[in-house]
C-alpha positions in Angstrom: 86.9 145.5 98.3 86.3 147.2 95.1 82.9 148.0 93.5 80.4 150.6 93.3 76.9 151.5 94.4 74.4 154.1 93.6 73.8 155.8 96.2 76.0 154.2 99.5 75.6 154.8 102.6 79.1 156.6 104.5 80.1 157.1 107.6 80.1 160.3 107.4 76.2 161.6 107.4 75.5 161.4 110.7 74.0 164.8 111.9 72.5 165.9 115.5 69.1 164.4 116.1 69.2 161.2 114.8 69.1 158.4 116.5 71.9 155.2 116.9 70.4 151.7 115.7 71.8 148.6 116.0 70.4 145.2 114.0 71.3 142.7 117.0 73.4 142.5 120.5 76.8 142.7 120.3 79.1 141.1 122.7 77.9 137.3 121.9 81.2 136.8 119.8 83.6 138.1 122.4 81.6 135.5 125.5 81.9 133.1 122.6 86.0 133.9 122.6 86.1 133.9 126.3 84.8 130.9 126.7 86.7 129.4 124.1 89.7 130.3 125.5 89.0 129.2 129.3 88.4 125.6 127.2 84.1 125.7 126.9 83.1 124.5 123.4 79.6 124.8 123.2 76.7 126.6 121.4 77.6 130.3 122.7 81.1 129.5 121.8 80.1 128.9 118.5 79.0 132.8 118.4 82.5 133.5 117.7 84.3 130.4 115.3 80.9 130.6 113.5 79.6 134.7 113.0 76.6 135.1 111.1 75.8 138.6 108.5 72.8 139.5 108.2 72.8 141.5 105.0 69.2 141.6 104.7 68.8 144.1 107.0 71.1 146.6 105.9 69.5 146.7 102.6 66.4 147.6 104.6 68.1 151.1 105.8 65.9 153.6 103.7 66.6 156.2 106.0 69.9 155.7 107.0 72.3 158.7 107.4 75.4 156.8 108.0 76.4 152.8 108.9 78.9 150.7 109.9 79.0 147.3 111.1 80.5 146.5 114.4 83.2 144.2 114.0 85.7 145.9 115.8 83.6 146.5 118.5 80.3 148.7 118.9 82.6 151.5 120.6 84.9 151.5 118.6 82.6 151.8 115.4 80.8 154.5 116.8 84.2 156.6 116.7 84.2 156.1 113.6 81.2 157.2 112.9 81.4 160.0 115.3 85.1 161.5 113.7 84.0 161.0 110.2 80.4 162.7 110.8 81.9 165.9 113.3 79.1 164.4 115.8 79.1 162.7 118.8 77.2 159.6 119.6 75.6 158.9 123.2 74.9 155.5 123.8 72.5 154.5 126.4 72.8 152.0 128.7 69.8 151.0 129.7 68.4 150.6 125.5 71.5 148.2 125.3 70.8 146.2 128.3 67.4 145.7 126.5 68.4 144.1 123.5 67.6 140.6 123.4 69.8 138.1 124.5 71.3 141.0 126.5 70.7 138.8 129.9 72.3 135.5 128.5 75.3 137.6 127.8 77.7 136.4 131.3 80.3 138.4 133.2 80.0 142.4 132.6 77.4 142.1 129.8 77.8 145.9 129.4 81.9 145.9 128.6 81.1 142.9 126.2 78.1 144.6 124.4 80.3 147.8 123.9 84.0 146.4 123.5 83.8 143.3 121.9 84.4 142.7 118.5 83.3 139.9 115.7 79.7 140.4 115.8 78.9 141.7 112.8 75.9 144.0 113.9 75.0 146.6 111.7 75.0 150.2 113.2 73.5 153.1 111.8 72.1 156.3 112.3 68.6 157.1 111.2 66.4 159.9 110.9 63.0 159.2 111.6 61.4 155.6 113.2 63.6 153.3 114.1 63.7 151.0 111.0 62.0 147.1 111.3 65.3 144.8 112.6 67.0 147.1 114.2 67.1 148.3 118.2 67.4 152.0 118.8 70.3 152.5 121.5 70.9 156.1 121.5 71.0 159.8 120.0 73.6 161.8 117.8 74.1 164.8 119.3 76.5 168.1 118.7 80.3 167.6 119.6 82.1 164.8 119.6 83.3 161.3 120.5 81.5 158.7 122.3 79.9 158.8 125.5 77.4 156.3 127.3 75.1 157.8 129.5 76.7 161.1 129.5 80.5 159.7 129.9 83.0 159.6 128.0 83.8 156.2 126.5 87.7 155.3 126.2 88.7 152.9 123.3 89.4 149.5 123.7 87.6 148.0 120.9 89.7 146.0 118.4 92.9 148.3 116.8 94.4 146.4 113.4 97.1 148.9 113.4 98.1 148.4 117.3 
């Protein structure tokens, strides 16, 4: 993409303190593949052949410090995040597994929500109240990498250039 914006929002201002927002619950794309795959074509397939943007609420990130949007998979968007900014980002289970939707989500809901990919979520990391639309699911914090309640988080999001 080519263009230009006033004043965008990079990847790279994430700084200790803020905390990790996401606009909706990741993982419904990747049941959606699943089930595709295993032959189901239904409504929650339909999460993946048919992803939905929703734009408006990233234009509604007035106190953004850095965002992303998880298409690759929320994991794998926070490293991004997290390498670009020097920070590390600690997910928390629990704030994820209260998204909505988060219960509808079958199998391991948690390895779905974290490593699957084609969502199209917006992630960000805010200072201040957690903006209207989005979820808070964790805290920047001094270091680096990913970690989910305190562990280290390998990658297995999705790698174009693997």
């Amino acid at each position: 993409m080519i263009g230009e914006a006033e004043s965008p929002i990079l990847r790279s201002g994430a700084r200790a303190g803020d905390s990790i927002v996401i606009s909706g619950l990741p993982g419904r794309s990747a049941l959606g593949y699943e089930l595709l795959i295993s032959g189901v074509k239904d409504q929650r397939s339909a999460l993946h052949r048919k992803p939905m943007v929703e734009y408006e609420k990233a234009v509604t990130l007035t106190n953004a410090t850095s965002l992303i949007d998880t298409s690759d998979g929320l994991v794998s968007e926070a490293r991004h995040i997290a390498s670009q900014s020097g920070v590390r980002l600690s997910l928390n289970s629990e704030l994820i597994s209260a998204l909505p939707g988060f219960a509808q989500l079958e199998g391991d809901a948690l390895r779905l929500a974290l490593h699957g990919g084609e969502d199209h979520c917006f992630l960000a990391t805010v200072r201040g109240a957690t903006p209207e639309g989005f979820y808070r699911i964790g805290t920047v914090e001094s270091g680096s990498g990913v970690t989910i309640d305190g562990v280290e988080i390998s990658h297995q999001g999705f790698d174009q250039f693997r």
